[in-house]
C-alpha positions in Angstrom: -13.3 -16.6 7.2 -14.5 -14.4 4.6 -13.3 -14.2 1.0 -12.7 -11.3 -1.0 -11.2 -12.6 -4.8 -12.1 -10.0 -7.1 -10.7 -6.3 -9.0 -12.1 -3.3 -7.4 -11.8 0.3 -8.9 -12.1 3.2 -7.2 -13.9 1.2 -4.3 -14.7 2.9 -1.3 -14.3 0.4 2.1 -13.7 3.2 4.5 -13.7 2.2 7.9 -15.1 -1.4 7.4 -14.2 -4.4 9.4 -12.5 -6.7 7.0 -10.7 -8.3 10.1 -9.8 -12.2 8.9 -10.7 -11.3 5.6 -8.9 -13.2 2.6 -8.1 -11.0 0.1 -5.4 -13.4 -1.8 -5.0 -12.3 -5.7 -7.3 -9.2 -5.1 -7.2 -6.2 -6.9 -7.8 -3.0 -5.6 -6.7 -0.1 -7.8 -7.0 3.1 -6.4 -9.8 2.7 -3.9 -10.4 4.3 -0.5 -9.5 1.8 2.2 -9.0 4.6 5.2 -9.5 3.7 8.5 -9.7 0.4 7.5 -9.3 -2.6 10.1 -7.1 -5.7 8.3 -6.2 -7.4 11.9 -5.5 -11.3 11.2 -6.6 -10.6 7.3 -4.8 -12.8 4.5 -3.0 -10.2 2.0 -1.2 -12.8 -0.3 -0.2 -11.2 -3.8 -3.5 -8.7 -3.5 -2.7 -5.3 -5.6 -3.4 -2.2 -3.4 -1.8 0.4 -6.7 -2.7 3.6 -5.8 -5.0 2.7 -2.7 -6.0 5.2 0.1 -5.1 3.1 3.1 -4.2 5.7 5.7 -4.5 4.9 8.9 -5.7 1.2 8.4 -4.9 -1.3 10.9 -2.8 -4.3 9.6 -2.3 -6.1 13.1 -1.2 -10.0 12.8 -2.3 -9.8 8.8 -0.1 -11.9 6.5 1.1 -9.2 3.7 3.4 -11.7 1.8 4.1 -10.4 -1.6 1.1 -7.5 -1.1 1.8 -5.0 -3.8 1.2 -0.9 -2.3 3.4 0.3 -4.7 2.2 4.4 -4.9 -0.2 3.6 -2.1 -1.2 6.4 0.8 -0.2 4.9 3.9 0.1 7.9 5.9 -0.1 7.9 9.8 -0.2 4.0 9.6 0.8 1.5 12.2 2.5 -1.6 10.7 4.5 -2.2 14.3 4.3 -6.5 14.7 3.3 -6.9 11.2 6.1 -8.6 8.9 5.3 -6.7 5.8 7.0 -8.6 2.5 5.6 -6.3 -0.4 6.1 -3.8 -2.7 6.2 0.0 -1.5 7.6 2.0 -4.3 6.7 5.6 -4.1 4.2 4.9 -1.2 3.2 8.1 1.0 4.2 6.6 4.7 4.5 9.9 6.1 4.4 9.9 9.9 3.6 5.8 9.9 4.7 4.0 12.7 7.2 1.0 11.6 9.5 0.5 14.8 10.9 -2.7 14.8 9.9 -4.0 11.7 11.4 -6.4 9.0 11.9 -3.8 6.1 14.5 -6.5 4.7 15.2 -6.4 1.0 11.6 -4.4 0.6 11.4 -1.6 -2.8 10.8 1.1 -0.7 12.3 3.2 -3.7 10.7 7.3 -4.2 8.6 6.6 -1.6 7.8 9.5 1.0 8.9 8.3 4.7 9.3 12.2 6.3 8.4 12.2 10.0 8.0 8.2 9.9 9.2 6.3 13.4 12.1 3.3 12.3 13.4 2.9 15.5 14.8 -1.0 15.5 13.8 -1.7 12.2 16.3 -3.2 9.6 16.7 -2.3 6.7 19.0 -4.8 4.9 19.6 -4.6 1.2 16.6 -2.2 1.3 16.2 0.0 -1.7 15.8 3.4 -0.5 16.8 5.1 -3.7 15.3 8.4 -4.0 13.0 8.1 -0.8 12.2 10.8 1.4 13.6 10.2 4.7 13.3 13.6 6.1 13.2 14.0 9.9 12.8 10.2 10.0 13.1 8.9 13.4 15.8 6.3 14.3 17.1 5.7 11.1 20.9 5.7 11.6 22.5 4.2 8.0 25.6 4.9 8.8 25.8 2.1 11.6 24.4 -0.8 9.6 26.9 -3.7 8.7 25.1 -4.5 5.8 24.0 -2.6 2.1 21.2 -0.2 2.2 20.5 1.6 -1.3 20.1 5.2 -0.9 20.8 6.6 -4.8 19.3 10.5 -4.3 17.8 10.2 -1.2 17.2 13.1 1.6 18.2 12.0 4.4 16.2 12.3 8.1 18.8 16.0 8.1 17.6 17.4 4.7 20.7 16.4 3.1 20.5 14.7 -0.2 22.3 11.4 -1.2 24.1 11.4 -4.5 22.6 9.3 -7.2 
């Protein structure tokens, strides 16, 4: 298995295989990880701030405390991965996250329109000020459990009061 310990700005990986890499502790502040493949890599506490990382593939990677807080994740599949980060004020426009453990994830200003949620929970998630327009699946009215939603627009365009 490869290792990859070390603070990268403004890097540019687009579209390498970093498949089974182990990025634990990395930093990598607003670099260009598009099209990126991640199957099976170790994600452990690595910083992603500000990181292009649309369309990457994620697939059996272990994200435990990954930090993508104001990341662009747009159009990207995270379906079988159990995500446990940070995605404050991420752009996950259009990403595919159907059946996913979004438990107790900051998922706070960040920009979900058009995103597919179907069968994903969201308990004790903090969705405060997100942008859930035309979300699919996302029904938060029929969850038994607290989901934040403080000035949020809702998958109808309506907006949550803060």
């Amino acid at each position: 298995r490869s290792q990859l310990r070390a603070t990268c700005v403004g890097a540019n990986f687009q579209d390498a295989d970093l498949s089974q890499t182990d990025f634990t502790e990395t930093e990598a502040t607003d670099s260009n990880f598009q099209n990126a493949n991640f199957q099976g890599a170790i994600l452990k506490n690595a910083k992603f701030v500000g990181t292009d990382l649309r369309n990457a593939e994620f697939k059996g990677s272990n994200t435990y405390r990954t930090n993508c807080r104001g990341a662009n994740l747009a159009g990207i599949n995270l379906q079988g991965v159990n995500f446990e980060g940070d995605l404050r004020g991420a752009n996950l426009v259009g990403a595919k996250l159907q059946d996913l453990n979004l438990n107790y994830l900051d998922l706070s200003e960040a920009d979900l329109s058009e995103a597919n949620v179907t069968g994903a929970s969201f308990r004790e998630t903090n969705l405060d000020q997100a942008n859930l327009t035309k979300v699919t699946g996302f029904t938060w009215e029929s969850y038994d459990y607290p989901v934040y939603l403080r000035g949020a627009t809702l998958p109808d365009g309506s907006k949550r009061e803060l």
